[in-house]
C-alpha positions as CSV (number, residue, x, y, z in Angstrom):
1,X,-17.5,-0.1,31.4
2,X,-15.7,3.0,31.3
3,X,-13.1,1.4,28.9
4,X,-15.7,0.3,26.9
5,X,-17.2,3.4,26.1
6,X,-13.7,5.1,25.7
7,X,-13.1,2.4,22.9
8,X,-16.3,2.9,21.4
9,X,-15.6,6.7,21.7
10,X,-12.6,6.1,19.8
11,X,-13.9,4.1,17.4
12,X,-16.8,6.2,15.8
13,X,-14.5,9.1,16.3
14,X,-12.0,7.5,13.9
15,X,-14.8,6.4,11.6
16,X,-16.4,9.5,11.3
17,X,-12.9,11.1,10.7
18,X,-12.4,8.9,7.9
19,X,-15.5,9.1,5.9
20,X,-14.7,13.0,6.0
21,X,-11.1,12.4,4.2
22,X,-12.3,10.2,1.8
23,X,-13.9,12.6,0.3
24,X,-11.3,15.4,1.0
25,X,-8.6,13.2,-0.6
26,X,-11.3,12.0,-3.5
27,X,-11.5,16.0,-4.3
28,X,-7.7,16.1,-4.3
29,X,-7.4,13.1,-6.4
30,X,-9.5,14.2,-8.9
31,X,-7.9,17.8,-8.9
32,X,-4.4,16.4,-9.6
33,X,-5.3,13.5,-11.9
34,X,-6.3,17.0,-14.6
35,X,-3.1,18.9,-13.1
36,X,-1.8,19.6,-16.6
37,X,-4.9,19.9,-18.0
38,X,-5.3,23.5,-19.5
39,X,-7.7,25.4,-20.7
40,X,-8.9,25.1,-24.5
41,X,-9.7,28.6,-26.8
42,X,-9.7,26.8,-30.4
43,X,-11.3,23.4,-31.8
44,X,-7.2,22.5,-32.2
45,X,-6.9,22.5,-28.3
46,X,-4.2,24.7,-28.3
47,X,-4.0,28.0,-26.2
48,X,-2.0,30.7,-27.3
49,X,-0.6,32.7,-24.9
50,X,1.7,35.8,-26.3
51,X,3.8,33.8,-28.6
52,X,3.4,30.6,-26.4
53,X,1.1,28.2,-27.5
54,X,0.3,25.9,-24.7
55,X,-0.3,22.6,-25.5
56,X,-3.4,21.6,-22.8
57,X,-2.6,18.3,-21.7
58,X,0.9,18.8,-20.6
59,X,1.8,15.8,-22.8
60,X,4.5,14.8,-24.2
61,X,7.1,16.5,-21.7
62,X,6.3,20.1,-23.5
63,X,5.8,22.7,-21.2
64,X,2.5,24.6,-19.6
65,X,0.5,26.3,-18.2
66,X,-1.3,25.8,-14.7
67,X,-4.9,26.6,-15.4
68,X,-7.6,25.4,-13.0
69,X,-10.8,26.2,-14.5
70,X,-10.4,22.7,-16.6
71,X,-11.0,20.8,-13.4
72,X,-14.5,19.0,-14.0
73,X,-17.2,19.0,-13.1
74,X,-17.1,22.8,-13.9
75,X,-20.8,23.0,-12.4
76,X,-19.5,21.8,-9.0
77,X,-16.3,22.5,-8.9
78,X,-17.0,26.1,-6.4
79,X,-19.9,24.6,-4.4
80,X,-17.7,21.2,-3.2
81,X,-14.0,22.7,-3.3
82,X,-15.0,26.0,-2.3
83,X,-17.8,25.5,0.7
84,X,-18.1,21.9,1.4
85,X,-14.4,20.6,1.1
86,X,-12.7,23.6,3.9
87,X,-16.1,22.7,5.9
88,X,-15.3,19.0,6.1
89,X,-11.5,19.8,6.8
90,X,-12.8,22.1,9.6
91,X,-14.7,19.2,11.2
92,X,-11.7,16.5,11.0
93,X,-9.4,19.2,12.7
94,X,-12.0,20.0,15.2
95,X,-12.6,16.2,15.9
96,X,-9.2,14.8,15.3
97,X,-8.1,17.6,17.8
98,X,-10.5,15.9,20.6
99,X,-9.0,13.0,19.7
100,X,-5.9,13.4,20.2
101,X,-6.4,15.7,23.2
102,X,-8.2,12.5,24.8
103,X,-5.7,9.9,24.0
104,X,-2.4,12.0,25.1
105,X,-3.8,12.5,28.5
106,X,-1.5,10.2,30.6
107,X,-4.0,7.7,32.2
108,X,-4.6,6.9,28.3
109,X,-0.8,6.7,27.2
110,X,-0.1,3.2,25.2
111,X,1.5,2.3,22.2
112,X,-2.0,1.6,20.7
113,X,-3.2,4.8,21.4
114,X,0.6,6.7,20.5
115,X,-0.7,5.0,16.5
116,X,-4.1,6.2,17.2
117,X,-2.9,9.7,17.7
118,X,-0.1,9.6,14.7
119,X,-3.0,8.8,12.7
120,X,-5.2,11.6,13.8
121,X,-2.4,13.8,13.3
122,X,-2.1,12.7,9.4
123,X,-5.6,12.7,8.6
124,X,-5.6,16.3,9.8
125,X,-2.5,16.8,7.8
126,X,-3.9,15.5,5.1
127,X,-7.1,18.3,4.9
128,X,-5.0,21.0,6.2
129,X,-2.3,21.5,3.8
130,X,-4.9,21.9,0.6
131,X,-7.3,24.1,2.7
132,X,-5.7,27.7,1.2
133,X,-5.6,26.4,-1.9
134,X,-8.9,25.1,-2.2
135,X,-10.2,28.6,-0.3
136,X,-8.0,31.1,-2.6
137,X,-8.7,29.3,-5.8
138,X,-12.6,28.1,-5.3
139,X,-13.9,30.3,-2.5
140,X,-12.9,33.6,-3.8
141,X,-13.1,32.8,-7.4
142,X,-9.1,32.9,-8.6
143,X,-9.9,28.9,-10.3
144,X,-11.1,30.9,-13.4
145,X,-7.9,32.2,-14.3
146,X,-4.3,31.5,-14.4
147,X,-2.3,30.4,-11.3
148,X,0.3,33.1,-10.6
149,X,3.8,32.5,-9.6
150,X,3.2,33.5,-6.2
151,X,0.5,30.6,-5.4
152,X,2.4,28.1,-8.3
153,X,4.2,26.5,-5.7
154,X,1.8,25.8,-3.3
155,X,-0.7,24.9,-6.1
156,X,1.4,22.1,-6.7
157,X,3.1,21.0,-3.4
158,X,-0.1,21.8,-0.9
159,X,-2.8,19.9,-3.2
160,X,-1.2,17.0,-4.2
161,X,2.0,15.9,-3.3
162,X,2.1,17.1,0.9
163,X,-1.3,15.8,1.4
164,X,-0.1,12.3,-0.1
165,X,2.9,12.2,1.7
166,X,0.5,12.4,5.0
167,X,-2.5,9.9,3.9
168,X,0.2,7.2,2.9
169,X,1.5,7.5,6.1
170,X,-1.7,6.7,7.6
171,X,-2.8,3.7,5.5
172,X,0.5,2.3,6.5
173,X,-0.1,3.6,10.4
174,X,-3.1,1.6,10.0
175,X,-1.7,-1.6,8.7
176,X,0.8,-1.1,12.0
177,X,-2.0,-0.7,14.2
178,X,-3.8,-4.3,12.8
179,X,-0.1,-5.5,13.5
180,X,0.3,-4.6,16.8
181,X,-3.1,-5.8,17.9
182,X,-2.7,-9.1,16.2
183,X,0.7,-9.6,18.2
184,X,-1.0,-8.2,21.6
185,X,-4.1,-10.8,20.7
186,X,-2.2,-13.7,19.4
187,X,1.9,-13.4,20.9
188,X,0.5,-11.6,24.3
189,X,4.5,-12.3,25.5
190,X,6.3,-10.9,22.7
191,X,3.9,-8.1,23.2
192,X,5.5,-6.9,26.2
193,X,8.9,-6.6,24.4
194,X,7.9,-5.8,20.9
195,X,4.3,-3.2,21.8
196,X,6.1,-0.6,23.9
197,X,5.2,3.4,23.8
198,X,9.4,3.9,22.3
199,X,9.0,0.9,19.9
200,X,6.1,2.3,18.9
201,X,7.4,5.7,18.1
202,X,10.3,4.4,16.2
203,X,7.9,2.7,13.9
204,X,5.8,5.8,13.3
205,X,9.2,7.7,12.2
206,X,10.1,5.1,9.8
207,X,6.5,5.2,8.4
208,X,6.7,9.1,7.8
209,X,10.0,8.7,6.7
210,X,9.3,6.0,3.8
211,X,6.0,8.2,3.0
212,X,8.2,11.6,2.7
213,X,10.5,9.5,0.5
214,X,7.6,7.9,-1.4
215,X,6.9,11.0,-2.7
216,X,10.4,12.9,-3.2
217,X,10.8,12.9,-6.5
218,X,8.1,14.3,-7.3
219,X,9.5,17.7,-5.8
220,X,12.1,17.9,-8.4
221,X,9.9,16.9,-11.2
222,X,9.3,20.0,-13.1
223,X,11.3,23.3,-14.0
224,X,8.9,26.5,-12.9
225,X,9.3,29.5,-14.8
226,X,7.1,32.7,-14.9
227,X,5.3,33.9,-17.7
228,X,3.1,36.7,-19.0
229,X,-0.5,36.0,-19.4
230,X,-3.3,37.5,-20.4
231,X,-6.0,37.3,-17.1
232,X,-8.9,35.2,-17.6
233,X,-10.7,36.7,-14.8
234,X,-9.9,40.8,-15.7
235,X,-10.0,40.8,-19.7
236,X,-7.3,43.4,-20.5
237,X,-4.8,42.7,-17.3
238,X,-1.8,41.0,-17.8
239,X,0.1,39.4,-14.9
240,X,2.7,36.7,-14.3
241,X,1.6,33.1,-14.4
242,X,3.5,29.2,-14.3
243,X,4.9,27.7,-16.8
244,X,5.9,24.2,-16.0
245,X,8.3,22.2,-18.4
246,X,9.3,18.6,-17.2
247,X,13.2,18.1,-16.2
248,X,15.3,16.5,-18.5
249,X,15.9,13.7,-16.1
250,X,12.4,13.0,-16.6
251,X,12.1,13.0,-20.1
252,X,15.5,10.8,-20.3
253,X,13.2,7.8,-18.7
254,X,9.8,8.8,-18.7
255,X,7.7,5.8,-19.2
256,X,10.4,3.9,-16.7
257,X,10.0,6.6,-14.2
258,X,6.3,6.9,-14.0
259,X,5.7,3.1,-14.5
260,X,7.7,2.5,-11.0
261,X,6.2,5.5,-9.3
262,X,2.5,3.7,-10.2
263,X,3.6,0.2,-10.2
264,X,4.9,1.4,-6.5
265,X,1.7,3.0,-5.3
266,X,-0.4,0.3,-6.2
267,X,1.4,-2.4,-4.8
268,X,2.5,-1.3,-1.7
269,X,-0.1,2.1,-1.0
270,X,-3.4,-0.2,-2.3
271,X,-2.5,-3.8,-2.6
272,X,0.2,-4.5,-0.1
273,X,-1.9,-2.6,2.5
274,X,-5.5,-3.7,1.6
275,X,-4.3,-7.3,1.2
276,X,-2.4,-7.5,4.7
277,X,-5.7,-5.7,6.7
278,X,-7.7,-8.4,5.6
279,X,-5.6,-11.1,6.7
280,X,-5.0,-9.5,9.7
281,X,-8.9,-8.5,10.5
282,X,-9.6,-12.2,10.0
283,X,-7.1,-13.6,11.9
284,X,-8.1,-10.9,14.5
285,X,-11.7,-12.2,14.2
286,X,-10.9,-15.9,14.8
287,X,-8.9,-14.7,18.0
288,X,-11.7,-12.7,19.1
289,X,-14.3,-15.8,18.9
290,X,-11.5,-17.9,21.0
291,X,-11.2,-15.3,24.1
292,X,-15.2,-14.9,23.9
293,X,-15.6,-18.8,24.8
294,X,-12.4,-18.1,27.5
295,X,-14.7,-15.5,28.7
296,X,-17.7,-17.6,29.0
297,X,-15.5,-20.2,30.8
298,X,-14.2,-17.6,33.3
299,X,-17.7,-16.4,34.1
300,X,-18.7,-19.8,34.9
301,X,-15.5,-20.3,37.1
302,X,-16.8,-16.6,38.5
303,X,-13.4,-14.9,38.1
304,X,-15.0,-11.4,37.3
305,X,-11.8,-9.5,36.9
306,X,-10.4,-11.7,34.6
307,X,-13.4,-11.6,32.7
308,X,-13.7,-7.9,32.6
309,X,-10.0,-7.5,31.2
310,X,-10.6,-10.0,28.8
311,X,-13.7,-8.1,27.7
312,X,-11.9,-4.6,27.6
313,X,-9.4,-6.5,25.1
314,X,-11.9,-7.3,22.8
315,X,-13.6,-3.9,22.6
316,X,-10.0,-2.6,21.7
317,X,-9.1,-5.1,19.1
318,X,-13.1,-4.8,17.6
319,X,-12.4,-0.8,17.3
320,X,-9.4,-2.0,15.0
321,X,-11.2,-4.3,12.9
322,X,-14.1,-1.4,12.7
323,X,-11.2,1.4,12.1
324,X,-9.1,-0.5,9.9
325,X,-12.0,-1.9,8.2
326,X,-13.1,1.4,7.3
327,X,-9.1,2.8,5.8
328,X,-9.3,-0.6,3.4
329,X,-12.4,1.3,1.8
330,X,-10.0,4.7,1.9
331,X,-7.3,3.0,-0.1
332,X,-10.0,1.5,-2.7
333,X,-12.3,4.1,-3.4
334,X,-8.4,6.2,-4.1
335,X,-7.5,3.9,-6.6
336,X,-10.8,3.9,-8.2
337,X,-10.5,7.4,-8.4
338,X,-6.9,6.8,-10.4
């Protein structure tokens, strides 16, 4: 019974942690998706700055300006990024740390719960990294105006591109995690040799590693300069804002360089993922069914021990449908948001 209530523990722990970075990462998503959006002072959509004019959708490869007051819905934009969004971080930190506090202890130790934790860890990652920007920019009002070289840099690498690098590596934690309880369910042998605490590990590394790479062009993308601005915020100041230009790498293969990156998302962040937890939470299903009659058949043959290890085993591998149930609707409502 005690295992039973730990699993369900775990399980609406996990949920509750998810629905709270869905609509972290849906914020973020739609943050980055009008990055080089900028703001517009003519009918022409142009914005002259000094003898810069800025042209506000970034296209083309020409250069601009970081400006986030474009970031719609204007009317919301303080209220959801500036309250609600750090208060929802705050909670998945606070209840992600309990969760992993829980499952390191060393009577809980197991390669299930060494996943469990890596994802814990990245969901936290994920809310933690855009938490100054979203509290310098919304909470204290700075969204209105420019983004200054000091904060260009973690405008760009804190709200978008970090935070991805940790929520891919948790979708594809999570596809390891309906792996490993499909071969614990179905290959209980090759379990032993394939489901240890240092295999695990190993996997977790390569998934970080693949996610960190995932993303590493997008460090080198653009060429940051400083430039002067007139303030937005204090009509008559003048301070030093971003200018971002795309790198001539870039512009040499544009359409083929952002057609892979996109093409690469979807398939293997969305489809792949989405695609191979369904499989796997039906097959897991099926098993599930077939060790509820071996249960029956135990409890008729009154081996009780059996029985109750049998039962602990489903309540572990029903947390993973329930969990990884729940990261399939992540991964959609993300590329909805695309």
């Amino acid at each position: 019974m005690a295992n039973s209530i730990a699993s369900y523990n775990k399980t609406s722990l996990m949920y509750r942690n998810g629905q709270v970075m869905t609509r972290i990462k849906a914020d973020i998503d739609v943050a980055m998706d009008t990055l080089s959006t900028i703001a517009t002072t003519s009918s022409e959509g142009l914005t002259t700055v000094g003898n810069f004019t800025n042209n506000t959708d970034g296209g083309g490869g020409g250069p601009f300006i970081l400006y986030p007051y474009m970031m719609a819905p204007k009317e919301f934009v303080v209220p959801i990024y500036g309250f609600f969004t750090p208060f929802l971080i705050i909670l998945t930190i606070v209840t992600n740390t309990l969760v992993c506090v829980v499952l390191m202890k060393k009577n809980m130790r197991s390669p299930t719960n060494t996943l469990l934790v890596a994802m814990a860890v990245s969901d936290m990652f994920t809310g933690i990294f855009p938490m100054p920007v979203f509290l310098h920019f919304y909470a204290f009002g700075y969204f209105k105006d420019y983004v200054s070289i000091d904060w260009c840099y973690l405008y760009l690498y804190f709200s978008d591109i970090i935070p991805t690098i940790f929520h891919t590596a948790s979708i594809w934690l999570t596809m390891g995690l309906a792996l490993q309880r499909y071969i614990y369910v179905c290959y209980s042998i090759k379990a032993k040799q394939w489901c240890t605490i240092p295999a695990t590990i190993k996997g977790i590394i390569v998934a970080y590693v693949l996610a960190i790479l995932s993303q590493a062009s997008k460090f080198g993308e653009n060429i940051i300069d400083p430039i002067e601005v007139d303030s937005q915020r204090t009509p008559g100041e003048i301070f030093t804002g971003c200018l971002l230009q795309r790198r001539s790498w870039v512009l040499s293969i544009e359409d083929i360089y952002y057609n892979i990156y996109f093409w690469f998302r979807v398939i293997f962040i969305h489809m792949i993922p989405c695609t191979s937890l369904v499989v796997l939470n039906a097959l897991l299903i099926h098993a599930m069914k077939n060790a509820q009659k071996r249960r029956q058949m135990l409890l008729k043959q009154n081996r009780k021990s059996e029985s109750k290890k049998l039962k602990d085993s489903n309540c572990t591998t029903l947390m993973l449908v329930a969990v990884s149930r729940y990261v399939q609707k992540v991964v959609q409502s993300r590329h909805c948001s695309l």
